[in-house]
C-alpha positions in Angstrom: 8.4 -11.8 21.2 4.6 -11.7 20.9 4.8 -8.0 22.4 6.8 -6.6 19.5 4.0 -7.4 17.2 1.5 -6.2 19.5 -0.7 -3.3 17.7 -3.1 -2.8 20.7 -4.2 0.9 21.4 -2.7 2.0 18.3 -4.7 3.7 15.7 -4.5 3.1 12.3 -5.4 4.5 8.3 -5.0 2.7 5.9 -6.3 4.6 2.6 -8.1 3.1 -0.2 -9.0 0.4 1.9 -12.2 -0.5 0.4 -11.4 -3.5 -1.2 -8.3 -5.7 -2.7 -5.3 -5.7 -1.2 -5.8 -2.8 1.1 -8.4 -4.5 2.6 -6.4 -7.3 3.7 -3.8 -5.2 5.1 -6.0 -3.1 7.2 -7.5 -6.6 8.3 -4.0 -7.5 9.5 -3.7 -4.6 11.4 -7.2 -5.0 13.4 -6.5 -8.6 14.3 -3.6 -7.7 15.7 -5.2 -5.0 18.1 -5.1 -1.9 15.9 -8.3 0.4 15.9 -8.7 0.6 12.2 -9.7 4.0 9.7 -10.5 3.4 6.4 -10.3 5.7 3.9 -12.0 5.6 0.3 -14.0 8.4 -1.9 -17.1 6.3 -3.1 -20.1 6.1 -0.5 -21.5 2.2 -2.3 -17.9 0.5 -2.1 -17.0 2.1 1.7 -21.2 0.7 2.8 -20.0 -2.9 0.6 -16.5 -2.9 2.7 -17.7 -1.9 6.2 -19.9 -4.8 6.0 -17.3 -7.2 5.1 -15.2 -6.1 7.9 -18.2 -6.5 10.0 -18.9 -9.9 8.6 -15.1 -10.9 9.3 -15.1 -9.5 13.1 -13.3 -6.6 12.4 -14.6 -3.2 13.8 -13.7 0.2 11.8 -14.6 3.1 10.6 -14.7 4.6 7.1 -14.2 7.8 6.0 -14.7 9.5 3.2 -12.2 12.0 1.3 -10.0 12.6 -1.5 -6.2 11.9 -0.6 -4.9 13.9 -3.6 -7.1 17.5 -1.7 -5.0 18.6 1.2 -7.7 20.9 2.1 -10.1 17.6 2.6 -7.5 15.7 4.2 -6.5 18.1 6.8 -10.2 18.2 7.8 -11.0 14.3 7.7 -7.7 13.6 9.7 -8.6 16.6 11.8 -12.0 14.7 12.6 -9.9 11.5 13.0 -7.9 13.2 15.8 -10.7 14.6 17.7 -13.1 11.3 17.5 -11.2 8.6 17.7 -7.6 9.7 18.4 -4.4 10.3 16.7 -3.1 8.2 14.0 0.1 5.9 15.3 0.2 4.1 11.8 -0.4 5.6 8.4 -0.7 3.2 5.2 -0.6 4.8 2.1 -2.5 2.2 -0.2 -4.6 4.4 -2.2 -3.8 4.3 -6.0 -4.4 4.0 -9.5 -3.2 2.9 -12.8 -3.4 3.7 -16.5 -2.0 0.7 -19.0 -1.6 3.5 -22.3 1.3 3.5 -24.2 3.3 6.8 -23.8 3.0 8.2 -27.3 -0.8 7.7 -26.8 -1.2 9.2 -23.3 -2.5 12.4 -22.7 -0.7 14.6 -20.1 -3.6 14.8 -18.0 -3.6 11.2 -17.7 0.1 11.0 -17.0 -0.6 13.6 -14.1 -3.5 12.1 -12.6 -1.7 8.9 -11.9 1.4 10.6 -10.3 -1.0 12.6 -8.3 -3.1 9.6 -7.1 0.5 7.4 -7.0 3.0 9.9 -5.5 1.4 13.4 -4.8 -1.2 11.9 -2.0 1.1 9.9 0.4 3.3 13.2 0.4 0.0 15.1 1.4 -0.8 12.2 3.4 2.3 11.8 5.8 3.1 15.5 5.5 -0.3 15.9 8.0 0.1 13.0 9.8 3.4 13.3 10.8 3.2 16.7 12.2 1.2 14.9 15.5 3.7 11.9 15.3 6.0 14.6 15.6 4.5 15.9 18.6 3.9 12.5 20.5 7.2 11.3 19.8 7.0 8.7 17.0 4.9 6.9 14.4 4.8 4.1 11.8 4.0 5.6 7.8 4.0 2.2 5.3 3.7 3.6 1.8 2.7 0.9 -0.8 5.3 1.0 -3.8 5.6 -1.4 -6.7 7.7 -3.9 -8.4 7.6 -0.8 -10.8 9.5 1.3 -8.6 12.3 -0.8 -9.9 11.5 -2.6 -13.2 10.1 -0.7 -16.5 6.9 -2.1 -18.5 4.8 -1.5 -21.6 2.0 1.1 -21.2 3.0 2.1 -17.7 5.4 5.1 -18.0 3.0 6.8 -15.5 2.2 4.2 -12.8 5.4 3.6 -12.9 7.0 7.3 -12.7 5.1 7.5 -9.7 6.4 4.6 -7.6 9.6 4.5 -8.8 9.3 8.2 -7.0 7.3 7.1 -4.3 10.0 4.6 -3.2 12.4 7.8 -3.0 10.3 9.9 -1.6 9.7 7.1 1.5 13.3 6.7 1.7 13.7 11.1 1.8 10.4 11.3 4.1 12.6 8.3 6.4 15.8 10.4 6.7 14.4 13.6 7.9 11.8 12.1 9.8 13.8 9.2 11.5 14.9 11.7 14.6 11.7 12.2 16.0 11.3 8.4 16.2 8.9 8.0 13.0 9.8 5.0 10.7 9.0 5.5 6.8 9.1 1.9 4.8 7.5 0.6 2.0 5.8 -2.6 0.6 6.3 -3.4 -3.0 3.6 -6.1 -3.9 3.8 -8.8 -6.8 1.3 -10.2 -9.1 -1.6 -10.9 -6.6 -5.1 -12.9 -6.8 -7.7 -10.1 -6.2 -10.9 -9.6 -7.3 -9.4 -7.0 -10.1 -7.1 -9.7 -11.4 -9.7 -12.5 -11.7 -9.9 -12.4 -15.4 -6.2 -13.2 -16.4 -6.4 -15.3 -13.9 -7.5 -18.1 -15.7 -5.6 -21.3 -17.9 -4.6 -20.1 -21.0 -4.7 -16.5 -20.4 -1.1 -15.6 -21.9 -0.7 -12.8 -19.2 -1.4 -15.6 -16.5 1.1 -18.0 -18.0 3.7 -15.6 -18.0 3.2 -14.4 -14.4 3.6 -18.0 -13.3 6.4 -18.9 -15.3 7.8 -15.4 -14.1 7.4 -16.1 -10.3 9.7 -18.2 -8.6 7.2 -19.1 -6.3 5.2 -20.7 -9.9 2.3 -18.8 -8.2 0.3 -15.7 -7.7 0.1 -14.1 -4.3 -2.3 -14.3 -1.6 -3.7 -11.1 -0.2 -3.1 -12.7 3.2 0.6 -12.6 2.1 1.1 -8.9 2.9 -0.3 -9.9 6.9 3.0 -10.2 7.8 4.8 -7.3 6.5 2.1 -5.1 7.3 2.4 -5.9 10.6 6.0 -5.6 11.0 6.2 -2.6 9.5 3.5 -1.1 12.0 5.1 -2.3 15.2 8.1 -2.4 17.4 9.7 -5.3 15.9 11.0 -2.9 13.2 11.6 0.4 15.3 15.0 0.2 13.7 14.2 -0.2 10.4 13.6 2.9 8.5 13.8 3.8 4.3 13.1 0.2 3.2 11.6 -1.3 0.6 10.1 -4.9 1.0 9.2 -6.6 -1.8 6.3 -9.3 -1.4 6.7 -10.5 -5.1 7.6 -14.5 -4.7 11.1 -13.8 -6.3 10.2 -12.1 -9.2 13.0 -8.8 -8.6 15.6 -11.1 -7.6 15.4 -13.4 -10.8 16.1 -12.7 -14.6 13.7 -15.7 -15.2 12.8 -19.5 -15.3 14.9 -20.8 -18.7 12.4 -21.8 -21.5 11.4 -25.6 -22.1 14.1 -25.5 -24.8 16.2 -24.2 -22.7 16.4 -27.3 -20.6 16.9 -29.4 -23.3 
């Protein structure tokens, strides 16, 4: 059993991978034998990151590009090939969000996200999987949302984007699947990060209501998404192709806990 979980002599990216929750799921690939890529487009986080890596054991290397410019990621995954091999597992972490409420958005802020969210793991596996093709298989993990299935204030474009990006893995996964390449996704909750450490904090209404949201009664770990991560990128799951996971504690399959008065 050990073996199917095995990622040694397998090279992985894992974009946007400076930081947050990306970090920890390229960390999960490394310990378990992967030769990790990082990808991120600002030259003080990607020095910050390769650092912590360091300072946690974990060898990689970083690269810099922009995932939305197919010219700049044909040439950065070209390098990739030539130096360090090709890429056996792609994670398609990078992305953004704007919280503005549709009537106040502007339309180049609606299209920025969707390119960011949606447009760059298309560019992304597009080039990847042509050498997958060519060896004869390959793992793509595209990082969705509990948005690619619930609706929320101020998010019409975040969430446009993964509620496409969770179809477009489950497209990539049907035409892809015969040359032995397996397209899933991982749809993260409410998680403790470094970005979420203000509402993070008692009394914070937005904090409250995540907690009483979760059926877990907490927020998520980044070392939560190890596991998945993991799967996803190995043998274990060779036969597992168009999913979506959802590491959320519960929150998609509940309507929520009842109210105090509720109880009563």
């Amino acid at each position: 059993m050990k073996n199917l979980f095995d990622l040694s002599g397998k090279v992985a990216l894992v974009t946007g991978a400076t930081h947050g929750l990306g970090m920890a799921m390229a960390s999960a690939l490394a310990k378990n034998g992967a030769t990790l890529i990082v990808n991120g487009h600002t030259p003080s986080k990607m020095e910050k990151a390769l650092k912590t890596y360091q300072d946690n054991g974990i060898n990689t290397k970083g690269f810099l590009f922009n995932v939305t410019n197919e010219t700049e990621v044909d040439q950065s995954i070209t390098e990739i090939e030539n130096t360090i091999g090709p890429i056996d597992i792609l994670v398609n972490n990078a992305g953004m969000i704007k919280r503005v409420p549709a009537l106040e958005m502007d339309i180049s802020e609606f299209r920025q996200v969707v390119d960011v969210d949606l447009v760059s793991p298309f560019i992304m596996s597009k080039r990847v999987a042509k050498t997958m093709v060519e060896r004869g298989g390959g793992k793509i993990i595209n990082i969705c949302s509990m948005m690619s299935e619930l609706g929320r204030d101020t998010v019409s474009a975040y969430a446009a984007a993964k509620g496409g990006l969770k179809m477009l893995t489950r497209n990539l996964a049907t035409e892809w699947a015969k040359y032995n390449i397996q397209v899933n996704g991982i749809g993260p909750g409410y998680f403790a990060t470094e970005q979420t450490a203000p509402i993070r904090v008692d009394g914070n209404p937005l904090n409250e209501f995540i907690i009483q949201r979760t059926p877990a009664g907490k927020w998520g770990d980044p070392e939560d998404l190890a596991g998945t991560t993991v799967f996803l990128s190995s043998k274990a799951s060779d036969f597992i192709n168009g999913q979506i996971i959802y590491v959320d504690g519960g929150i998609l399959a509940t309507i929520g806990k009842p109210l105090e008065n509720d109880k009563k």
